[in-house]
N, C-alpha and C positions, 0 to 999 in steps of 0.2 A: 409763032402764030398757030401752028397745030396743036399745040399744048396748051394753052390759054384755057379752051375750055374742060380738058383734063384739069390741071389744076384746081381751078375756080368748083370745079366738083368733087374733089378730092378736098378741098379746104370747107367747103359745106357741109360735106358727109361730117369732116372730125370733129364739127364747131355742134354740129347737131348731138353728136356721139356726146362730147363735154358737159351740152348742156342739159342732156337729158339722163344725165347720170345721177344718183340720188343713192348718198351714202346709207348705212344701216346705221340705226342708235339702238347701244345694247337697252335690253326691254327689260323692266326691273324687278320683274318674275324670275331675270334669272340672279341678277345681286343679289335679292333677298336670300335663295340659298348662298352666296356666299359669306351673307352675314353672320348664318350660324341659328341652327333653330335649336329650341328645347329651355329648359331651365336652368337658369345661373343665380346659385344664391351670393347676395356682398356680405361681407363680414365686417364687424367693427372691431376698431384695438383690440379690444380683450380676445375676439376669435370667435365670438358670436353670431350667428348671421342674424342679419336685422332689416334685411329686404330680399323680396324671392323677386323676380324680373320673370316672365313668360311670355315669349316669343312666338306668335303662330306662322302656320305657312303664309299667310298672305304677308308677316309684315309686320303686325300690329300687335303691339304691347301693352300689359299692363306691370306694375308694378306696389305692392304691398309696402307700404314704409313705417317700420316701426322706431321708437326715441331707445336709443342706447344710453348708459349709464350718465353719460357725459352731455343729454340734450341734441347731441348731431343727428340728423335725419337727413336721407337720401331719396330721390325719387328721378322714374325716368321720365323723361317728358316722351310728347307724341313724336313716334317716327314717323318723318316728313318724307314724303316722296315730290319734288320738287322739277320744273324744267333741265336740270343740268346735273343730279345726282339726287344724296338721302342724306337724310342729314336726324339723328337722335341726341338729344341732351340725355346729362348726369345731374343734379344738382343735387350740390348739399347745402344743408342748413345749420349751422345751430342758435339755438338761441331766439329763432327766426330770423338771423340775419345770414345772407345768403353767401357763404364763404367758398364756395368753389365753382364751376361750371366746366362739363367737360365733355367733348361728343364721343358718344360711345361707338355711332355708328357716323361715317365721314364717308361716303361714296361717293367721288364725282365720276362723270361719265365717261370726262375724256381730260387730258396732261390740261388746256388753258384754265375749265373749272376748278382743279384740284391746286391750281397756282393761285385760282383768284381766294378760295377757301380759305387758302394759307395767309393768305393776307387778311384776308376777313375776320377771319374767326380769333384772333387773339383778340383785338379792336374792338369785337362785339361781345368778349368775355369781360374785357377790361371796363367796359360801360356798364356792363349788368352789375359789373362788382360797385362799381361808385353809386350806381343808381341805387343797391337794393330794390331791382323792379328789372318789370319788361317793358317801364316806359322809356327805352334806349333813342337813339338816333341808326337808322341803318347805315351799310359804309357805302360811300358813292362807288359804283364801279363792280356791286354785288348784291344789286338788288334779292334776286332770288334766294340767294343765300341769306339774306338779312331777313326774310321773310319766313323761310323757315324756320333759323335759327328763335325769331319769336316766338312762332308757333309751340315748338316744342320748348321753348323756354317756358312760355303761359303756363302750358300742360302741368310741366312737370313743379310749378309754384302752386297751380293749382291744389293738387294731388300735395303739397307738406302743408298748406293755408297760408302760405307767406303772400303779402299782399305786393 
């Protein structure tokens, strides 16, 4: 009986403590440095480089794409910064048909994002390749990812003229 209202106040205090608790979400000021700043040039077969990629601090890329011997051309799409991570395409082309797609940059925030990705992102490679486009279907269960992954897909179709 004397403890009743101990308890019942002891059990308010921790429920308040719980619910007032509020995790951190890494801020994507600091990713960006670990994505790696400065310039990286691609090289084609031969050893060529035939696209220069430039990365600034905030983030944001451009890319130069030139046609190697062989028609293949390469471009990066827009780095996406997104609810749940970052997300950057590769795309190559040749011939204007779009033969590869690859994320250069894949940051999720936290271990269930970087599982959902996993699932996502092959599924939304494998549509782009049958489509020849960014007119895909996104994957149920990965919204945000499928959004970005557009994004930067558009981008980087943009940037070689493949429609």
């Amino acid at each position: 009986m004397r403890r009743t209202p101990i308890v019942l106040a002891a059990t308010a205090a921790g429920l308040a403590t719980v619910l007032g608790f509020h995790t951190q979400q890494v801020h994507s000021s600091i990713l960006s440095g670990l994505s790696g700043n400065g310039t990286t040039p691609t090289t084609s077969p031969s050893g060529s480089p035939d696209a220069t990629s430039t990365t600034t601090a905030g983030g944001s890329s451009s890319t130069t794409s030139t046609t190697t011997a062989s028609g293949t051309r390469s471009a990066l799409g827009a780095d996406v910064q997104y609810q749940y991570g970052e997300l950057e395409l590769k795309v190559t082309a040749t011939g204007g048909k779009i033969t590869s797609v690859q994320p250069v940059i894949d940051t999720a925030f936290d271990a269930r994002s970087s599982q959902i990705n996993s699932y996502a992102e092959p599924q939304l490679v494998s549509e782009t390749l049958q489509a020849q486009s960014a007119n895909i279907n996104g994957v149920s269960g990965a919204t945000y990812t499928s959004q970005a992954y557009l994004q930067s897909l558009q981008a980087a179709l943009d940037k070689l003229g493949v429609k």
